[in-house]
C-alpha positions, 0 to 999 in steps of 0.5 A: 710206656705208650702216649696214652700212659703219658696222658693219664700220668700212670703206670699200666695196671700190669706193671702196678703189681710189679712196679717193685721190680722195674728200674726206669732207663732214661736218656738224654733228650739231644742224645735219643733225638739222634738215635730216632733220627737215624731210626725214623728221621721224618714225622713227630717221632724223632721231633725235640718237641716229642722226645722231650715231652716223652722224657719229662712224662716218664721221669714223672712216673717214675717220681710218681711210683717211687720208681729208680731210674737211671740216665743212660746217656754216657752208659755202655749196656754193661754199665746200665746192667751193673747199676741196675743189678745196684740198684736192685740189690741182685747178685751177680751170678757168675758160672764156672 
């Protein structure tokens, strides 16, 4: 999502039709403050101010559209990717 989406408190008209596939990944805000930092660590990008703002946007998205999200903050990729295939209720393939 951009800050324009944030503005307006809605989902990109792409993703409407689709919002039944989507699964919302959140974070903790001290957490992704750290990742930015060590990405960008000058200008609003990597601020507390901003990270906060981004989260508390999203979450009111994903409560807006009905969407399921998950705080990945303590979740290894594979740990995020069981939840969502959860949530989700898709099967696990496994090839011989």
């Amino acid at each position: 999502m951009t800050d324009d989406d944030f503005d307006n408190g809605t989902l990109p008209d792409f993703l409407i039709s689709q919002k039944h596939k989507l699964v919302g990944l959140t974070i903790a805000p001290t957490r992704l403050q750290q990742i930015r930092k060590e990405r960008r660590a000058l200008g609003q990008y990597s601020s507390a101010t901003q990270v906060r703002y981004e989260l508390r946007e999203a979450e009111k998205i994903f409560k807006k559209y009905g969407i399921p999200h998950i705080n990945t903050t303590e979740f290894s990729i594979e740990e995020i990717a069981s939840r969502i295939l959860n949530t989700t209720g898709v099967e696990r393939r496994v090839r011989p």
